[in-house]
C-alpha positions as CSV (number, residue, x, y, z in Angstrom):
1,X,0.0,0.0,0.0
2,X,3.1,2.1,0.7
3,X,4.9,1.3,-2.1
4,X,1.5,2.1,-4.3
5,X,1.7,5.2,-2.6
6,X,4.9,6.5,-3.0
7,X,4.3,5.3,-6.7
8,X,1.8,7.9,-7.2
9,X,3.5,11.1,-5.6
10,X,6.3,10.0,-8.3
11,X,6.9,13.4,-10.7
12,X,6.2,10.5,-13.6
13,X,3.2,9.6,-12.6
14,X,1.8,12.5,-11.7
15,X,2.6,14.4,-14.9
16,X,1.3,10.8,-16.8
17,X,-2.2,11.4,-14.9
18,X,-2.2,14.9,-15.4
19,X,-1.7,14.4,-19.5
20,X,-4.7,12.0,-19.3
21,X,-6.8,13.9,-17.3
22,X,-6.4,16.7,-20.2
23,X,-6.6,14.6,-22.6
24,X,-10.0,13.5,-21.5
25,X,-11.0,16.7,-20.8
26,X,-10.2,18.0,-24.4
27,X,-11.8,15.0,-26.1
28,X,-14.7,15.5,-23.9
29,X,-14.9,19.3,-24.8
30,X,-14.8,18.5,-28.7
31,X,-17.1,16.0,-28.2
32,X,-19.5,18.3,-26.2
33,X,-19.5,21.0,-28.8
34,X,-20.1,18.6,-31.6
35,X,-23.0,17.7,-29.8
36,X,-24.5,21.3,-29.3
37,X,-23.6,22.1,-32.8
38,X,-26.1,18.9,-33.6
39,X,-28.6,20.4,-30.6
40,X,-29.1,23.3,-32.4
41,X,-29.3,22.3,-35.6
42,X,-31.9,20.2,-34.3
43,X,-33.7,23.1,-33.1
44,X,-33.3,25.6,-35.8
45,X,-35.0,22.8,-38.5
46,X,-37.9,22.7,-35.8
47,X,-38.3,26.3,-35.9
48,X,-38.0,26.4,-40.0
49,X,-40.3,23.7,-40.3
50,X,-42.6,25.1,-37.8
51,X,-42.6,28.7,-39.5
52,X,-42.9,27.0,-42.9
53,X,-46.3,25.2,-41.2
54,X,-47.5,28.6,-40.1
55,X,-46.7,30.3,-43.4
56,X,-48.5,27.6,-46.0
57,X,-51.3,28.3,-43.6
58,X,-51.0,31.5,-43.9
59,X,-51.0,31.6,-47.4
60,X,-53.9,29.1,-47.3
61,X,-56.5,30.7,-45.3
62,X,-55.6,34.1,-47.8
63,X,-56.2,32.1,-50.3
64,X,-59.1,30.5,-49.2
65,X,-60.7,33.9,-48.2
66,X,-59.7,35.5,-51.9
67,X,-61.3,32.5,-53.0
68,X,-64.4,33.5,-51.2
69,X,-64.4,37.0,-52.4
70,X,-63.8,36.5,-55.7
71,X,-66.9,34.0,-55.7
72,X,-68.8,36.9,-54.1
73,X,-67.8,39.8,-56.1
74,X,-68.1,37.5,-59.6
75,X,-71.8,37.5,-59.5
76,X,-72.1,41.1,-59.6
77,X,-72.7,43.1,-62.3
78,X,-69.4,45.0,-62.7
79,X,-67.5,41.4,-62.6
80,X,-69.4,39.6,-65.0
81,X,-69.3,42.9,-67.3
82,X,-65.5,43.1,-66.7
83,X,-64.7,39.5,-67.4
84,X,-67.4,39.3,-70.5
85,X,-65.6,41.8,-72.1
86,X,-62.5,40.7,-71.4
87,X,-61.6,44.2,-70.4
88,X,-58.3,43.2,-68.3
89,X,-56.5,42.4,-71.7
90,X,-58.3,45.4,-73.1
91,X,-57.1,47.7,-70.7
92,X,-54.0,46.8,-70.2
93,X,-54.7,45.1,-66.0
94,X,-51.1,45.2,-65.1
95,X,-50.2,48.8,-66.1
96,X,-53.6,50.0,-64.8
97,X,-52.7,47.9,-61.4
98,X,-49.6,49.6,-60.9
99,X,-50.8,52.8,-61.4
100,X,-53.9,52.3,-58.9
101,X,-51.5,51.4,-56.2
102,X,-49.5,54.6,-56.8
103,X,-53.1,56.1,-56.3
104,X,-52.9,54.3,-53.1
105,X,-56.1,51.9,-54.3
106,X,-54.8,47.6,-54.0
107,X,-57.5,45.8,-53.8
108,X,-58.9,44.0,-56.9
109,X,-62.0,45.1,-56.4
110,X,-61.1,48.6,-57.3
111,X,-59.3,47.3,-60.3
112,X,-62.1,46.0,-61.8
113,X,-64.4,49.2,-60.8
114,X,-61.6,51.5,-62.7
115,X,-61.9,49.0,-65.5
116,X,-65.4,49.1,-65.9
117,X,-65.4,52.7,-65.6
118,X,-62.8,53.1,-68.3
119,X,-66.0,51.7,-70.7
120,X,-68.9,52.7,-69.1
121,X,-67.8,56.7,-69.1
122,X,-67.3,57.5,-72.5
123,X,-70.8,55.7,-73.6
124,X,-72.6,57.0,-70.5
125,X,-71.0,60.6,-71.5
126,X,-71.6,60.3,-75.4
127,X,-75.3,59.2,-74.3
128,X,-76.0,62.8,-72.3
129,X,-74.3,64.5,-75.1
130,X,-76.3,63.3,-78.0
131,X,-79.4,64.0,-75.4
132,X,-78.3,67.8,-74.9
133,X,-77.3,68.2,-78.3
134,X,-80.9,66.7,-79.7
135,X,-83.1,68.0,-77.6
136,X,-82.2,71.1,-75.3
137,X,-79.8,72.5,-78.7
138,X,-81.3,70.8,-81.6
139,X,-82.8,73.8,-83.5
140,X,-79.5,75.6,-83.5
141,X,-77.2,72.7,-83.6
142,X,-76.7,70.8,-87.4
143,X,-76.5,67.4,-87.1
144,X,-72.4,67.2,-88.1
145,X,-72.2,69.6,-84.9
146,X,-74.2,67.2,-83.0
147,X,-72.1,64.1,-84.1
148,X,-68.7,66.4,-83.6
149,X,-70.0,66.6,-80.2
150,X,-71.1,63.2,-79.3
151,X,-67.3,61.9,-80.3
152,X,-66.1,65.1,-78.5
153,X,-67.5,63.0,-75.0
154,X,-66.8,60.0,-75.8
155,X,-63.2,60.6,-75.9
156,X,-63.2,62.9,-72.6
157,X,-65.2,60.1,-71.0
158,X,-62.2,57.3,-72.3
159,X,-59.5,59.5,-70.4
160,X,-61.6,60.9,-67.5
161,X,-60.9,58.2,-65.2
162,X,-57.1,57.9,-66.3
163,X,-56.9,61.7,-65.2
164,X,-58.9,61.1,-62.5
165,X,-56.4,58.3,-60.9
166,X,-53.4,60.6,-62.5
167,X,-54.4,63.2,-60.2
168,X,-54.7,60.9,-56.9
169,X,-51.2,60.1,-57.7
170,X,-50.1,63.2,-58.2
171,X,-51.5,64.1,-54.9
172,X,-49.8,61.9,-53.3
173,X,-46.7,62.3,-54.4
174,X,-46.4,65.4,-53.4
175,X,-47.0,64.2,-49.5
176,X,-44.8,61.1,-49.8
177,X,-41.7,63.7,-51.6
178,X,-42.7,66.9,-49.0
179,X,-41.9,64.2,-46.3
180,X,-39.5,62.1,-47.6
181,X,-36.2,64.2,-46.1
182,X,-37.4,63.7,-42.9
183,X,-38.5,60.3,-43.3
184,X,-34.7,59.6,-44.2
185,X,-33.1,61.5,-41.5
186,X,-35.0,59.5,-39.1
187,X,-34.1,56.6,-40.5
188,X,-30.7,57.4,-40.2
189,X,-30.6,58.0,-36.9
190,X,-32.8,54.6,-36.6
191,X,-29.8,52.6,-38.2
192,X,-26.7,54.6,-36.6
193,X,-28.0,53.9,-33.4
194,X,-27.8,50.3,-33.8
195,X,-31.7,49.3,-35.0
196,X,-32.3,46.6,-38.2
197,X,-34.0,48.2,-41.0
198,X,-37.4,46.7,-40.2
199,X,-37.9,48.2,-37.0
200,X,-36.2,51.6,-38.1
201,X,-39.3,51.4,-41.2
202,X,-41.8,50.7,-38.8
203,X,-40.3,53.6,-35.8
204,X,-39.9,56.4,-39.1
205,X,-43.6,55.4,-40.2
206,X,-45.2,55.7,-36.7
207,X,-43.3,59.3,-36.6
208,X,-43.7,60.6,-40.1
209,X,-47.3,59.6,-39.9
210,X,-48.2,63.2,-38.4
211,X,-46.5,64.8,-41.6
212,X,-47.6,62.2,-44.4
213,X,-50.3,59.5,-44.3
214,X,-48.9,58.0,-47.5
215,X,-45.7,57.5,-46.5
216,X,-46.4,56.2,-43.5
217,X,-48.5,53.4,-44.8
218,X,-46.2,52.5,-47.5
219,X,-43.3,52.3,-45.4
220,X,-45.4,50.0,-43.1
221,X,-46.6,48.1,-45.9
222,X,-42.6,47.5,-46.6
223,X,-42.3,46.5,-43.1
224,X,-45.2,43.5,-43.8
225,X,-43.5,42.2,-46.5
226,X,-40.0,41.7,-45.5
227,X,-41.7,40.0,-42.6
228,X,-43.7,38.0,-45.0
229,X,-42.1,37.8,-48.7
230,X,-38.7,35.1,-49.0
231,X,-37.6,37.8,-51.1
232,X,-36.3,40.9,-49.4
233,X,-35.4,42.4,-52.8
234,X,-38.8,42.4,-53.6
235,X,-40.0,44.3,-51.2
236,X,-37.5,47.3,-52.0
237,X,-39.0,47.4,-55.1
238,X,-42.4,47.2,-54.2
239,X,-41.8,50.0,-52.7
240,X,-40.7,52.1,-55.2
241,X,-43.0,50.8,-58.0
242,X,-45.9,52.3,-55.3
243,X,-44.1,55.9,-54.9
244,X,-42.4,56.3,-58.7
245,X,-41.2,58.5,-57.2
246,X,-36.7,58.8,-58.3
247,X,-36.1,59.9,-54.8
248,X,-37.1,56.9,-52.9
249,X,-35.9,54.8,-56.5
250,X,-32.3,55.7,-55.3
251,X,-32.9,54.3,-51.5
252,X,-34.2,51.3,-52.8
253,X,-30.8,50.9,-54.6
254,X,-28.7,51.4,-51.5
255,X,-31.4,49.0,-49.6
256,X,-30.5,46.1,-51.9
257,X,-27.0,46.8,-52.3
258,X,-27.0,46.8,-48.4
259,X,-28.7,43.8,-48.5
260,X,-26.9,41.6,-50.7
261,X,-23.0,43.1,-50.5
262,X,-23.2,43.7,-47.3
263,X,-22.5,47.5,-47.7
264,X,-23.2,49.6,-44.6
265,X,-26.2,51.5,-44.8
266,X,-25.2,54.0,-42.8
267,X,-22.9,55.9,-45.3
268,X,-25.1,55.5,-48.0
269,X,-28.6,57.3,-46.5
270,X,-26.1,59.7,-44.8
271,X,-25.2,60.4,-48.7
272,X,-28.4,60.2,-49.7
273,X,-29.7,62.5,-46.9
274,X,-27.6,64.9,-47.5
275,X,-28.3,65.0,-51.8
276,X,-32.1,65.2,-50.9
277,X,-31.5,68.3,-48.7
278,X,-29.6,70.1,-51.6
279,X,-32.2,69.2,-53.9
280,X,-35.0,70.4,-52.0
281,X,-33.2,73.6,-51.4
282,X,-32.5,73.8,-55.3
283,X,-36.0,73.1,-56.1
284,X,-37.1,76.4,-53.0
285,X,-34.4,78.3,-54.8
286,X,-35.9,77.9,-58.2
287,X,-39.1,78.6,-57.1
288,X,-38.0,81.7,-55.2
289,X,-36.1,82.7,-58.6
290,X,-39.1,82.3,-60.9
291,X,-41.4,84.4,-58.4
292,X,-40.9,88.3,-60.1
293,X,-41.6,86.5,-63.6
294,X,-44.9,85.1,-62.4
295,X,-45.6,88.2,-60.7
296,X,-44.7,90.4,-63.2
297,X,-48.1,90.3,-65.2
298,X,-50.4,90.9,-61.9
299,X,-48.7,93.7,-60.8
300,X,-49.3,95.1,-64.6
301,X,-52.9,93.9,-64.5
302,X,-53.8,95.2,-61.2
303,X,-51.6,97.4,-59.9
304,X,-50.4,99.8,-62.7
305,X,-54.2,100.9,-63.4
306,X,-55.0,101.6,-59.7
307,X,-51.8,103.9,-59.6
308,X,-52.8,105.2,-62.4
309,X,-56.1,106.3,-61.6
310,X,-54.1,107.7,-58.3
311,X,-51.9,110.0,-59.9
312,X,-54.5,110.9,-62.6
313,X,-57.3,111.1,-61.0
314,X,-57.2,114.3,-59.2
315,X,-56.4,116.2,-62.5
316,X,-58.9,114.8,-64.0
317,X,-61.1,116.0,-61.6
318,X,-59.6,119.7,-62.1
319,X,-60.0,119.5,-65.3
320,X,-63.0,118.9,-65.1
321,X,-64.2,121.3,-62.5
322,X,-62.6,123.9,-64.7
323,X,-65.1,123.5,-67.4
């Protein structure tokens, strides 16, 4: 017992357990991370299968429920007139799509409402035209006049409802561009103090909401579909195609670049910050600049006779006295 003893406080032995003891341990400690490396790959199929679940059910039950509405919107009129007519090829669907949702209108059902519009105006406009023209007019109106004027509605009734949308989208335009410098200073601070660009969308669209509607629910709308679309990319765009706007075009660009180089964003909406301040203080400074011109025939108009009649007027009246 001794003798094992003393055989153990031996420097050989000792340093011959210690080198198996740390040997163990390291084989142990490889063996341990190889197993957590398998744990969590374990895990992160469960949660990818698992999200995959809740998505195709997802995309189900939408589907499902467009199913349902587009059985219940079919057997109306404007449906049944729309797809009788085949007015989606007529009209061109896609380009009339986009340009709806740059009037801030997605659904389908106000597709097909434009669409049927874009037919029933100019006959519904040539109609009250030929009306006025032979009945209230029809004395003093030849019949080539009356004819001139029927065609005359019909094709103001064709591009009515394309003004009509123009206008929406000209309208808003002008609130997504008066608030879009803001809008990207916020989101610059958003990302330079550390936030991912989804939350930084969804904080600048809570705060520029006060400023611009629009912007504020297309930037949210951005925030739902890179939440929902596999293709981040095509969200970016989205977005633009909804604004058309060159401005927000050029964030988009540094978005996807970000996104698939690995850029930092930072630098390049500090860049783009900074070139959207200069241009909107180009585009005051033109204004300011063509100000006199515009003024120029008012002041002729309006002011020049009533100085006129200033100076003049009291002579005028001596004159007249005199006789």
């Amino acid at each position: 017992m001794l003798d094992s003893l003393l055989n153990l406080m031996r420097p050989e032995t000792m340093i011959t357990l210690l080198i198996a003891i740390a040997t163990f341990s390291t084989v142990l400690t490889i063996a341990a991370s190889f197993t957590q490396n398998d744990e969590l790959k374990q895990r992160m199929k469960r949660v990818a299968f698992e999200r995959e679940r809740l998505r195709a059910s997802q995309r189900a039950q939408m589907s499902a429920g467009d199913a349902k509405l587009r059985s219940r919107n079919q057997g109306s009129l404007v449906w049944q007139l729309v797809d009788a007519l085949n007015l989606r090829q007529l009209f061109e669907a896609d380009t009339s799509r986009e340009l709806l949702r740059q009037a801030g209108l997605r659904s389908e059902h106000h597709l097909v409402t434009y669409l049927a519009l874009r037919l029933v105006t100019p006959l519904l406009l040539a109609a009250l035209a030929y009306l006025y023209a032979s009945t209230v007019v029809a004395e003093e109106m030849p019949v080539l006049m009356r004819v001139a004027v029927t065609l005359g509605a019909v094709i103001a009734g064709y591009y009515l409802p394309l003004t009509l949308v123009k206008n929406l989208v000209a309208r808003r335009q002008i609130s997504i561009k008066g608030a879009w410098s803001d809008a990207l200073d916020l989101m610059l601070i958003c990302v330079e103090s550390g936030m991912a660009i989804e939350p930084a969308l969804q904080r600048v669209s809570r705060e520029i909401g006060a400023t611009s509607v629009p912007l504020a629910e297309e930037l949210t709308l951005t925030v739902a579909e890179l939440s929902y679309l596999q293709d981040r990319r095509k969200a970016y765009e989205n977005l633009a195609k909804r604004t058309g706007l060159p401005t927000v075009k050029s964030v988009v660009t540094s978005l996807v670049q970000s996104e698939r180089y690995g850029t930092p964003l930072g630098t390049a909406l500090r860049v783009l910050a900074q070139e959207n301040r200069d241009a909107r203080m180009f585009e005051a400074e033109r204004k300011a600049a063509a100000l006199p011109p515009r003024l120029t025939v008012p002041m002729i108009v309006f002011f020049l006779p009533v100085i006129f009649i200033v100076i003049l007027g009291p002579s005028v009246i001596s004159v007249m006295n005199l006789r």
